[in-house]
Structure formats: C-alpha cells, structure tokens
PDB file of N, H, CA, C and O in Angstrom:
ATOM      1  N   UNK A   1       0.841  -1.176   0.000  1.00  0.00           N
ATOM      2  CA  UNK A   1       0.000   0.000   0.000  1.00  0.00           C
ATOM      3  C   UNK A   1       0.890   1.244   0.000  1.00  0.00           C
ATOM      4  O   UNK A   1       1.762   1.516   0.825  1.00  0.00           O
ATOM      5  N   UNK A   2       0.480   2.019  -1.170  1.00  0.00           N
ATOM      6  H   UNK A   2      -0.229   1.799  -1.840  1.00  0.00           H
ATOM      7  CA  UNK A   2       1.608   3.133  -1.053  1.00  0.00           C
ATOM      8  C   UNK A   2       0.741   4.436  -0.561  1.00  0.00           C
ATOM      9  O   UNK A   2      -0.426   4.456  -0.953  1.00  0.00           O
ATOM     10  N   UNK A   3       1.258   5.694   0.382  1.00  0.00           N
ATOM     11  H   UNK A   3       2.206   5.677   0.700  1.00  0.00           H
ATOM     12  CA  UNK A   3       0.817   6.458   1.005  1.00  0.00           C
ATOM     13  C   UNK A   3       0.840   7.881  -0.285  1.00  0.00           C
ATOM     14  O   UNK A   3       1.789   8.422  -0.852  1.00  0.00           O
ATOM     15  N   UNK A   4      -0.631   8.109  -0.374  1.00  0.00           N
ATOM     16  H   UNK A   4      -1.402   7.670   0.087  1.00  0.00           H
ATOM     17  CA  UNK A   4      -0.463   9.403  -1.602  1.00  0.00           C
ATOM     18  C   UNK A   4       0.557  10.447  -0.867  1.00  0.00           C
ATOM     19  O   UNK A   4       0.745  10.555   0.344  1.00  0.00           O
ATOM     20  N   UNK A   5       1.316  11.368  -2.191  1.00  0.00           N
ATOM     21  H   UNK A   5       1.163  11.280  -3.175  1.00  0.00           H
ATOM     22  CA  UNK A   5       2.039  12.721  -1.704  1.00  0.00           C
ATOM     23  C   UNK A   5       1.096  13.754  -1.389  1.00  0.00           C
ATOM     24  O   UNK A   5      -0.070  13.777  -1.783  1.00  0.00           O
ATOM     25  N   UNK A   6       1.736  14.732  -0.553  1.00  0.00           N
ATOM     26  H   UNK A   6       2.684  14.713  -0.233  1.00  0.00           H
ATOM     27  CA  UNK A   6       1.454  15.618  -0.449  1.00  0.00           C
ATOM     28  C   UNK A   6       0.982  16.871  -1.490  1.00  0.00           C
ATOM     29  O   UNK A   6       1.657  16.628  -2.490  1.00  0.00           O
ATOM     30  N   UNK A   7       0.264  17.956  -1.753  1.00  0.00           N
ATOM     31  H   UNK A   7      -0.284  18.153  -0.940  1.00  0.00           H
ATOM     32  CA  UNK A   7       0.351  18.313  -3.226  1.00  0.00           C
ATOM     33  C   UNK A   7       1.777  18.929  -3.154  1.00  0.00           C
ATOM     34  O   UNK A   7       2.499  18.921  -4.151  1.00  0.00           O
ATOM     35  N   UNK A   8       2.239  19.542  -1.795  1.00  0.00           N
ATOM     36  H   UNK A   8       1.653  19.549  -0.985  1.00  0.00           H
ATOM     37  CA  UNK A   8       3.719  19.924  -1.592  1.00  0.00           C
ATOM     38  C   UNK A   8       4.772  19.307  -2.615  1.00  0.00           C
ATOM     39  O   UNK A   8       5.368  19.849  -3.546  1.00  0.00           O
ATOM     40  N   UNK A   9       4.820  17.588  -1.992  1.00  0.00           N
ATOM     41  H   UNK A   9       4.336  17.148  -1.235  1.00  0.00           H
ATOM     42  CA  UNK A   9       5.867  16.943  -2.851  1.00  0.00           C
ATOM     43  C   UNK A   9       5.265  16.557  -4.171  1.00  0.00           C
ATOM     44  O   UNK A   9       5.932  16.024  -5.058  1.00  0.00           O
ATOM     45  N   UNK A  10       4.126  16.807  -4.268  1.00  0.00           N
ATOM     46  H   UNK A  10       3.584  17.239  -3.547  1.00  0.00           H
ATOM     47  CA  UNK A  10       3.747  16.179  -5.708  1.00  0.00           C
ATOM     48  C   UNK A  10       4.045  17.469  -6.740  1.00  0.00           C
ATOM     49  O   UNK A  10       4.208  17.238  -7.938  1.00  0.00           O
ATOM     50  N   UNK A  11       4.108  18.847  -6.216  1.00  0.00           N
ATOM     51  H   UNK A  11       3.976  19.036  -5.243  1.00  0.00           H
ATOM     52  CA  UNK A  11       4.681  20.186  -7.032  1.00  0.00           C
ATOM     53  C   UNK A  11       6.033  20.270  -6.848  1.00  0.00           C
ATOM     54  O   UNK A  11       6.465  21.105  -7.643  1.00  0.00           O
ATOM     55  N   UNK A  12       6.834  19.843  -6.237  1.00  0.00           N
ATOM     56  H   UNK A  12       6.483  19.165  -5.591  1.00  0.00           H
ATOM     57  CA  UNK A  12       8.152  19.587  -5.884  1.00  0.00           C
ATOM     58  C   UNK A  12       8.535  18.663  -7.197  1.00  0.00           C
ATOM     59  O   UNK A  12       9.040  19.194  -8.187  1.00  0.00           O
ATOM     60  N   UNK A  13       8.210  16.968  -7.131  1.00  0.00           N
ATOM     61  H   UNK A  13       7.801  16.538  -6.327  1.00  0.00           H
ATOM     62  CA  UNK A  13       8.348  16.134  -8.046  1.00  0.00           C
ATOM     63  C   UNK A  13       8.269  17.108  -9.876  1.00  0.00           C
ATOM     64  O   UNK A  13       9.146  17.039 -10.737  1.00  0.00           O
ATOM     65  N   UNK A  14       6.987  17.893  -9.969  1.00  0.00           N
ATOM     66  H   UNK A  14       6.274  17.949  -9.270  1.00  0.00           H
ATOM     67  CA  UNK A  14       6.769  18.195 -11.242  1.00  0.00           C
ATOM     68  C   UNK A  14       7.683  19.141 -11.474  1.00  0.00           C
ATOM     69  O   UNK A  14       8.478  19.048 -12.409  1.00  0.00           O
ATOM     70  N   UNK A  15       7.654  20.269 -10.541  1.00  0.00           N
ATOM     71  H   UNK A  15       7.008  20.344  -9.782  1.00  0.00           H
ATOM     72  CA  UNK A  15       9.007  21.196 -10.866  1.00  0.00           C
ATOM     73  C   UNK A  15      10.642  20.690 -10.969  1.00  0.00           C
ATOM     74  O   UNK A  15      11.494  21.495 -11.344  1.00  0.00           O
ATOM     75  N   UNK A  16      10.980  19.359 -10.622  1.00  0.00           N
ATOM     76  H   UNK A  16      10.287  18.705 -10.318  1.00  0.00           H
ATOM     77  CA  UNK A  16      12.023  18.749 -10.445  1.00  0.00           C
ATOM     78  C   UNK A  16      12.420  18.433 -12.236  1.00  0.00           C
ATOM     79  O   UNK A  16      13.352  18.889 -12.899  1.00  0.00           O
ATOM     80  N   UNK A  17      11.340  17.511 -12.633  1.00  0.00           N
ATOM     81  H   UNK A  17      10.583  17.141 -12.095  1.00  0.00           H
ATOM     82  CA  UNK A  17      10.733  16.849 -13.845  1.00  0.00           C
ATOM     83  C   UNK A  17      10.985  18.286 -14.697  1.00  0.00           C
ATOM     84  O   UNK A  17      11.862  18.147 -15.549  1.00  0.00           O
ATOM     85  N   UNK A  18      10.537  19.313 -14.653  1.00  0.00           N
ATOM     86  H   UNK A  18       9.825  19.426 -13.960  1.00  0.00           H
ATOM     87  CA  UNK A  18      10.166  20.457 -15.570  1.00  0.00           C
ATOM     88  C   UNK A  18      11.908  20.685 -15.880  1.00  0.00           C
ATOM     89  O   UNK A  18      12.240  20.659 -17.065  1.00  0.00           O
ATOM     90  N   UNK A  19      13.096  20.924 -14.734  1.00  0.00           N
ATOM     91  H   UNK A  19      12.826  20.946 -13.771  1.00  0.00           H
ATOM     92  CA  UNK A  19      14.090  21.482 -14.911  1.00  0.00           C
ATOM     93  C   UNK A  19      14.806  20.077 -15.431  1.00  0.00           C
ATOM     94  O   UNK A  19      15.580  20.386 -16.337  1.00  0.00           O
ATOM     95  N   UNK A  20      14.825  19.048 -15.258  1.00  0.00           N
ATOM     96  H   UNK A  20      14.196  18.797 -14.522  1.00  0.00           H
ATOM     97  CA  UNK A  20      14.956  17.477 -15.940  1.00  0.00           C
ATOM     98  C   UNK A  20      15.244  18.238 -17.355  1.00  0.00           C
ATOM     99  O   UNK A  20      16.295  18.614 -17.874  1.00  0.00           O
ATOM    100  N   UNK A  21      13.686  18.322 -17.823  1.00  0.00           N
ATOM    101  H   UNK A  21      12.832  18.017 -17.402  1.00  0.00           H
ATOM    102  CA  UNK A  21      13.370  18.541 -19.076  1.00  0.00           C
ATOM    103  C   UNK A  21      14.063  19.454 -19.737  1.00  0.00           C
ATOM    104  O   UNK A  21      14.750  19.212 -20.730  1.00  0.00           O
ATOM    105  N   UNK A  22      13.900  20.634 -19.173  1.00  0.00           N
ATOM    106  H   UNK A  22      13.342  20.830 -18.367  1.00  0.00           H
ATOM    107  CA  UNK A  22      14.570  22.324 -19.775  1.00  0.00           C
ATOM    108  C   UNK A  22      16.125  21.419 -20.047  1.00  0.00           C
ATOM    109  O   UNK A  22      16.373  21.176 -21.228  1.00  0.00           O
ATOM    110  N   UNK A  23      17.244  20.887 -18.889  1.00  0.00           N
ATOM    111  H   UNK A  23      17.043  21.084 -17.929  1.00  0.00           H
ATOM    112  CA  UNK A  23      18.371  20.567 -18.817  1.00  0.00           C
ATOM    113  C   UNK A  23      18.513  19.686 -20.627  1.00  0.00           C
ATOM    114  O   UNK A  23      19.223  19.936 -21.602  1.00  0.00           O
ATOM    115  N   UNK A  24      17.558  18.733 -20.386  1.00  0.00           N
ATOM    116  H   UNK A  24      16.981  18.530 -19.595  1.00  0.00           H
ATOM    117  CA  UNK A  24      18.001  17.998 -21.672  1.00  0.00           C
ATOM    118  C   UNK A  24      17.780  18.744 -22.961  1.00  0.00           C
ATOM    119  O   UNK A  24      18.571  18.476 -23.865  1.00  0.00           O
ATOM    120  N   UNK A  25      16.615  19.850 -23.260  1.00  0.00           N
ATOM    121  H   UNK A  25      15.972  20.068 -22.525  1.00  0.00           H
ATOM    122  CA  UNK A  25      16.856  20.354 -24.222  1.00  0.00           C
ATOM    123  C   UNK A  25      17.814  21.259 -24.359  1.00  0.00           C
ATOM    124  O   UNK A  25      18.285  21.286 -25.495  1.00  0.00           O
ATOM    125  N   UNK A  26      18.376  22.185 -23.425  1.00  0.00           N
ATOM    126  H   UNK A  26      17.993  22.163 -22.502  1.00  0.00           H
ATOM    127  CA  UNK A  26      19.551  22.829 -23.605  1.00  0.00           C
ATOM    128  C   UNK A  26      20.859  22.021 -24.191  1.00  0.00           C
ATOM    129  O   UNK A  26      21.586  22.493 -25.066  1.00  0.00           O
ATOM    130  N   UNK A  27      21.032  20.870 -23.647  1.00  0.00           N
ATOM    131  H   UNK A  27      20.442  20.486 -22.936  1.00  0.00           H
ATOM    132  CA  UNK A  27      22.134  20.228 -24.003  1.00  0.00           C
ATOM    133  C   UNK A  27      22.049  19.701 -25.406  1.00  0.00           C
ATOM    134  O   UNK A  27      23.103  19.779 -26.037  1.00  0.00           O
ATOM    135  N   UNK A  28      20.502  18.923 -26.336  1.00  0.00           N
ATOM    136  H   UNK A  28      19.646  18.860 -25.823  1.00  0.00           H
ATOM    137  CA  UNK A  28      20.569  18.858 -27.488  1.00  0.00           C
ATOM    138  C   UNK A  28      20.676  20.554 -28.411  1.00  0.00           C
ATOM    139  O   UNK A  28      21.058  20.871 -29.537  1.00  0.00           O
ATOM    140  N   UNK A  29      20.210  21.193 -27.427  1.00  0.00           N
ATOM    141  H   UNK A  29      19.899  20.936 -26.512  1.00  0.00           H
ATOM    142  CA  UNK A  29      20.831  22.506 -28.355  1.00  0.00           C
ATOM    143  C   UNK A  29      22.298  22.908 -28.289  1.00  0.00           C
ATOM    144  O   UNK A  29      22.846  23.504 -29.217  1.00  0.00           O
ATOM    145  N   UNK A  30      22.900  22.572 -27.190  1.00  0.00           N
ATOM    146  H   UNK A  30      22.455  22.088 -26.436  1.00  0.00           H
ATOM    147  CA  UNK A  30      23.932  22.505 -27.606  1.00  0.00           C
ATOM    148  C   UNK A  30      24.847  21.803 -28.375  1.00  0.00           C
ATOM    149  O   UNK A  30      25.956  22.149 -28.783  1.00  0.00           O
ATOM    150  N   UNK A  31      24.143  20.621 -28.536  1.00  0.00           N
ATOM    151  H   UNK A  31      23.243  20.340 -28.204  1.00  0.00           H
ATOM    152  CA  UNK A  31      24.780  19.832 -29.496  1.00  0.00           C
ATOM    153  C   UNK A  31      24.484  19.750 -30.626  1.00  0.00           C
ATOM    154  O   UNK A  31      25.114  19.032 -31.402  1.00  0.00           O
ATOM    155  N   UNK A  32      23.356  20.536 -31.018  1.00  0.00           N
ATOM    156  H   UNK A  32      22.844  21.120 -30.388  1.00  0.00           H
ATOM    157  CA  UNK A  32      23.239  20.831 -32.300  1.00  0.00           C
ATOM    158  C   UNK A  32      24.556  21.887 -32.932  1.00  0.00           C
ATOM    159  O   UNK A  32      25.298  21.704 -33.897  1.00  0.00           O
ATOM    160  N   UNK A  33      24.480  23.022 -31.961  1.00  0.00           N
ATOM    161  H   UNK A  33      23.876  23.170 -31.178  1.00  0.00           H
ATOM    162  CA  UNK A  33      25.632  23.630 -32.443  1.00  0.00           C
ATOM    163  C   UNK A  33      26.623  23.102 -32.472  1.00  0.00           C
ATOM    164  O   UNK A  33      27.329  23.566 -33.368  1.00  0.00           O
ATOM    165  N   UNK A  34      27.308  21.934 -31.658  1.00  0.00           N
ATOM    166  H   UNK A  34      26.735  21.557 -30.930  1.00  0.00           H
ATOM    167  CA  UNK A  34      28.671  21.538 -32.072  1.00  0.00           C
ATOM    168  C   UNK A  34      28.650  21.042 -32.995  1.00  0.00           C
ATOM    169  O   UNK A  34      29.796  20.871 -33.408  1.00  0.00           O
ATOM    170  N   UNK A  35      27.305  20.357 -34.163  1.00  0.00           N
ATOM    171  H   UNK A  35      26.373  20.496 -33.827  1.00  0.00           H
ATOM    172  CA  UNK A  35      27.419  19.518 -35.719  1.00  0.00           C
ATOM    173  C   UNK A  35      27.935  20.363 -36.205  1.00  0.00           C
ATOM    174  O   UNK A  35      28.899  19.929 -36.836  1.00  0.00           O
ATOM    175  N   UNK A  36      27.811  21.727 -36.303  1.00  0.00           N
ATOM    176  H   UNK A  36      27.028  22.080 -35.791  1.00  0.00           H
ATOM    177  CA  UNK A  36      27.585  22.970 -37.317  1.00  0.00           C
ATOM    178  C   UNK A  36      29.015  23.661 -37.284  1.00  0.00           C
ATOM    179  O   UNK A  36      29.295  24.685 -37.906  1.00  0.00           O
ATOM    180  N   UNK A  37      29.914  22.914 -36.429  1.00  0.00           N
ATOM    181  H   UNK A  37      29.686  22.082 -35.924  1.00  0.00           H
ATOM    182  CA  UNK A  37      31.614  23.348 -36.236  1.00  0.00           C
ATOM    183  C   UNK A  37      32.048  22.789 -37.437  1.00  0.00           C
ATOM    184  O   UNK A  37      31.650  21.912 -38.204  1.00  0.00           O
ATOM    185  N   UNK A  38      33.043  23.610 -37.362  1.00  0.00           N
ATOM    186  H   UNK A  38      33.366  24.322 -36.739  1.00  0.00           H
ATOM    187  CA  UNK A  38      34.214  22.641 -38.990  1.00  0.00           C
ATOM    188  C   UNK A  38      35.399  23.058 -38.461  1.00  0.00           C
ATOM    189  O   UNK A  38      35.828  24.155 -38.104  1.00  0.00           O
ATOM    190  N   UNK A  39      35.968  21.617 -38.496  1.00  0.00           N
ATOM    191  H   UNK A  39      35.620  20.726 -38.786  1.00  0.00           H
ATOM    192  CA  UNK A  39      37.245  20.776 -38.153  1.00  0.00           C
ATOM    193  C   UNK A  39      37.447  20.902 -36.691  1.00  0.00           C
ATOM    194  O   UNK A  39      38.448  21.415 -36.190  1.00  0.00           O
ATOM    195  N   UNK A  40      36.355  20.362 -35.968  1.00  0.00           N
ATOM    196  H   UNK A  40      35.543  19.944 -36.374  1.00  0.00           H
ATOM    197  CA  UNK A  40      36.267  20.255 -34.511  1.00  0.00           C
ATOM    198  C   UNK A  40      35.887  18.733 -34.922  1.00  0.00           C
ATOM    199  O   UNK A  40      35.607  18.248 -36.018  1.00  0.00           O
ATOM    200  N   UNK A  41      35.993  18.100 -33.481  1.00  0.00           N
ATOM    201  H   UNK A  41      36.220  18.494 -32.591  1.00  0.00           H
ATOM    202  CA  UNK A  41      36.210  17.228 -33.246  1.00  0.00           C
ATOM    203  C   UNK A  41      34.645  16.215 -33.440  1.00  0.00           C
ATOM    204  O   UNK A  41      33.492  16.643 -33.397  1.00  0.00           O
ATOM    205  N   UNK A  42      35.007  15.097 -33.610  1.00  0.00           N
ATOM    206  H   UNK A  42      35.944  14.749 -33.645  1.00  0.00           H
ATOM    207  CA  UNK A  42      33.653  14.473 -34.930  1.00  0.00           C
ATOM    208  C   UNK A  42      32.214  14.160 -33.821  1.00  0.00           C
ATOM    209  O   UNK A  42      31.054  14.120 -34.231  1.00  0.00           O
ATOM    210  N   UNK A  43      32.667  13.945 -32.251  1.00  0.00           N
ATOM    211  H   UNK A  43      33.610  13.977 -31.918  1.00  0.00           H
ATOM    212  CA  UNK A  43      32.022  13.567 -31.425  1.00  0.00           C
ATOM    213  C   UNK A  43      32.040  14.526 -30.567  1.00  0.00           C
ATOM    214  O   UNK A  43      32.651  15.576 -30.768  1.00  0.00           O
ATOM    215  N   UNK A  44      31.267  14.233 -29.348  1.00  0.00           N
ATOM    216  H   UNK A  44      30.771  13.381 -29.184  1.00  0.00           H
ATOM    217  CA  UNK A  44      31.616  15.084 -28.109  1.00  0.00           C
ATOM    218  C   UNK A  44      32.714  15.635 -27.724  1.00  0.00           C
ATOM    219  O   UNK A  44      33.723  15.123 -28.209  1.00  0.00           O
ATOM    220  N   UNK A  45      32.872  16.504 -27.017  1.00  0.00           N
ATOM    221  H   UNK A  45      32.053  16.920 -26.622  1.00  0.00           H
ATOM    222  CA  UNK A  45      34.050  17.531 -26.838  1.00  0.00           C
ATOM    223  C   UNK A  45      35.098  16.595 -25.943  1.00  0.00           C
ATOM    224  O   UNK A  45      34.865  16.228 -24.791  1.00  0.00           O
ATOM    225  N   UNK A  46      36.115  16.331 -26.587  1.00  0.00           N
ATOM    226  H   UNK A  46      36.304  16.629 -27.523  1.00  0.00           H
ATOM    227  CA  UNK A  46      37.058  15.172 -25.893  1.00  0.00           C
ATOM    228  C   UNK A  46      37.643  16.124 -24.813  1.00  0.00           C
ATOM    229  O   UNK A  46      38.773  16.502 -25.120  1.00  0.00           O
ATOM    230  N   UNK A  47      37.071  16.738 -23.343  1.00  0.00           N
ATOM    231  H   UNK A  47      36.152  16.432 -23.094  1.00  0.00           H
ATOM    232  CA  UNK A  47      37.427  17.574 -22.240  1.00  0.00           C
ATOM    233  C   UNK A  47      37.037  16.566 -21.008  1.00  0.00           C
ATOM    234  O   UNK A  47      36.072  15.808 -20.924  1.00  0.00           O
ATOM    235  N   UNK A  48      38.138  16.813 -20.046  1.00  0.00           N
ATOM    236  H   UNK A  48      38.922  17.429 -20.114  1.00  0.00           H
ATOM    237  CA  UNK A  48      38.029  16.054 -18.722  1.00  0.00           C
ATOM    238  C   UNK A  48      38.416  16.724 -17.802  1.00  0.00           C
ATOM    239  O   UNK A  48      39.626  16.943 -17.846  1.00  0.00           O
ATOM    240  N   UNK A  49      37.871  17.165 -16.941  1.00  0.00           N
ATOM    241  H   UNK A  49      36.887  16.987 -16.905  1.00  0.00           H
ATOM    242  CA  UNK A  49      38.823  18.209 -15.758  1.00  0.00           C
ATOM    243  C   UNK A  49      39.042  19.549 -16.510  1.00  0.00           C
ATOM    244  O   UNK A  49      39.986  20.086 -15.930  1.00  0.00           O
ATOM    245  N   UNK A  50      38.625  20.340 -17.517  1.00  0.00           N
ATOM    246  H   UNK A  50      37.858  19.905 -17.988  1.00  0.00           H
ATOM    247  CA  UNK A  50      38.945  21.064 -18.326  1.00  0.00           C
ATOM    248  C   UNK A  50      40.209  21.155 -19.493  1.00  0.00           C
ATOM    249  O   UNK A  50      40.592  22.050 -20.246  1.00  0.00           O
ATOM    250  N   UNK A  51      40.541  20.083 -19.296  1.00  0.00           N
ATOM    251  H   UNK A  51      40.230  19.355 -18.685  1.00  0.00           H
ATOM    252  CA  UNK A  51      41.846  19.991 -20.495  1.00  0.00           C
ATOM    253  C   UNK A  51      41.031  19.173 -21.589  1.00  0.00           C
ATOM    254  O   UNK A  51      39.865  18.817 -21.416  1.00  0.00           O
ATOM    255  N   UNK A  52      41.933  18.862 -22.980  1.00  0.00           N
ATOM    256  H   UNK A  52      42.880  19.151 -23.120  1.00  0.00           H
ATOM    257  CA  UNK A  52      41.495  18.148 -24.212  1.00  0.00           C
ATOM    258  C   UNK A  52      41.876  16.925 -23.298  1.00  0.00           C
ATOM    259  O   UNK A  52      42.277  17.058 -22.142  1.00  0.00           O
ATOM    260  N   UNK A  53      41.712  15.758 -23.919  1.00  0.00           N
ATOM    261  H   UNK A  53      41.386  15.650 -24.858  1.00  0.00           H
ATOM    262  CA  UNK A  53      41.889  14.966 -24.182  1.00  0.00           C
ATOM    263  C   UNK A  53      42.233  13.777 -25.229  1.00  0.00           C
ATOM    264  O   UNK A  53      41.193  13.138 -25.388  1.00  0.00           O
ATOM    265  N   UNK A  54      42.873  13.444 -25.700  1.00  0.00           N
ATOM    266  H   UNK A  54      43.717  13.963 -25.570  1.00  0.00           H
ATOM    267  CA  UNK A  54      43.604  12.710 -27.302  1.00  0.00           C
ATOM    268  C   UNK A  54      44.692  11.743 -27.520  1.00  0.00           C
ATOM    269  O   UNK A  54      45.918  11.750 -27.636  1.00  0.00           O
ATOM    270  N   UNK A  55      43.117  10.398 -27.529  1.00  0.00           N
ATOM    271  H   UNK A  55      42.121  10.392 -27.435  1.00  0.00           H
ATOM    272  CA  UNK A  55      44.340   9.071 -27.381  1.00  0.00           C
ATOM    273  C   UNK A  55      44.950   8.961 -25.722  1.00  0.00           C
ATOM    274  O   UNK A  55      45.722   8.030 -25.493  1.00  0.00           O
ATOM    275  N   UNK A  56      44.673   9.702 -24.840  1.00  0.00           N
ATOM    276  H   UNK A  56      44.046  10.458 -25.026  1.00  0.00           H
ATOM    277  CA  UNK A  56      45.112   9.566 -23.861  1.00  0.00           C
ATOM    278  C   UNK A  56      46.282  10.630 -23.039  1.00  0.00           C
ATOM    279  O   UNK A  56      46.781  10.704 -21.916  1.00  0.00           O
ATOM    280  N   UNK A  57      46.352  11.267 -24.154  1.00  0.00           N
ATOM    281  H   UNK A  57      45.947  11.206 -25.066  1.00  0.00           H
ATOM    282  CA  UNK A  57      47.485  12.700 -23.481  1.00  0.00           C
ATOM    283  C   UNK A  57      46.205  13.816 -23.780  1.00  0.00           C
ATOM    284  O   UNK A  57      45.412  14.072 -24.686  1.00  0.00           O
ATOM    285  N   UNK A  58      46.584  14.349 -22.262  1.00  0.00           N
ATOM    286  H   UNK A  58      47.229  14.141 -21.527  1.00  0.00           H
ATOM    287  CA  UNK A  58      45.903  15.887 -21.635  1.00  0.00           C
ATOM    288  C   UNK A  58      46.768  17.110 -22.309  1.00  0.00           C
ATOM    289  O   UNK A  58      47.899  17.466 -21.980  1.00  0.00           O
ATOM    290  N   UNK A  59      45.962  17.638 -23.306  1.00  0.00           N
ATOM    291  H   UNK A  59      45.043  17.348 -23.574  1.00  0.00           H
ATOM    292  CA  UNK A  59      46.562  19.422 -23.235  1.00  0.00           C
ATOM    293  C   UNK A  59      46.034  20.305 -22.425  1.00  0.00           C
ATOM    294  O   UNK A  59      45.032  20.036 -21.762  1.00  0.00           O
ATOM    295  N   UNK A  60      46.613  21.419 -22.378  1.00  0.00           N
ATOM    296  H   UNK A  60      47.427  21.638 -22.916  1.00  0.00           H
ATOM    297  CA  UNK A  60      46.299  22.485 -21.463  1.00  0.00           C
ATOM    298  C   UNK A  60      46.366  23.996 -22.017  1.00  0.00           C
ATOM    299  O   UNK A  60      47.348  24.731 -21.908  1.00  0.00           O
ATOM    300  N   UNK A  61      45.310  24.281 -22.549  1.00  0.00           N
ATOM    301  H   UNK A  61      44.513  23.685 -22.638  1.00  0.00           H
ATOM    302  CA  UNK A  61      45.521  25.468 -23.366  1.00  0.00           C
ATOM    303  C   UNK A  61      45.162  26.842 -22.335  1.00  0.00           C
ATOM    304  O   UNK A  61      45.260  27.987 -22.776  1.00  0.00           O
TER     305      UNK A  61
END
C-alpha cells in the first residue's frame, strides 16, 4: 500500500521533472551547435577536468 504525496511533494516532483526537461533540451541545443563546427572534433568535446583529451594525453591550453 503506497501512502499518496502531499500536493507539496507532488509540485516539488513536477518542478524537479520540468528542470529534468529544460536541462536535456539545452544540451541537445547545444549539441546541435557543435554539428555545425568545422574541423572540430567528430564527437563530443574530448574535455576532462577542463583539459582536451587525445588518445590519452591531456593538453592544457
């Protein structure tokens, strides 16, 4: 038997869900703009800790 939420946590849950949402479309918009680069890199931005990454050696620009 599960105990209903509160409308508290049940507007909590949806506003949680809403910024979920906003987060993932920002990021396909951002990744739309990285297709639209030329001679950047073919995939995701090869960055870790803020350096490149390539094959396994870190630059530091």
């Amino acid at each position: 038997m599960k105990k209903p939420l509160s409308p508290e946590a049940q507007r909590a849950l949806d506003e949680a869900k809403a910024r979920r949402d906003a987060q993932i479309e920002h990021e396909k918009a951002l990744e739309a703009e990285r297709e639209k680069e030329q001679g950047g890199p073919r995939h995701r931005e090869p960055t870790r800790f803020g350096d490149w990454e390539r094959k396994g050696i870190t630059y530091d620009f």
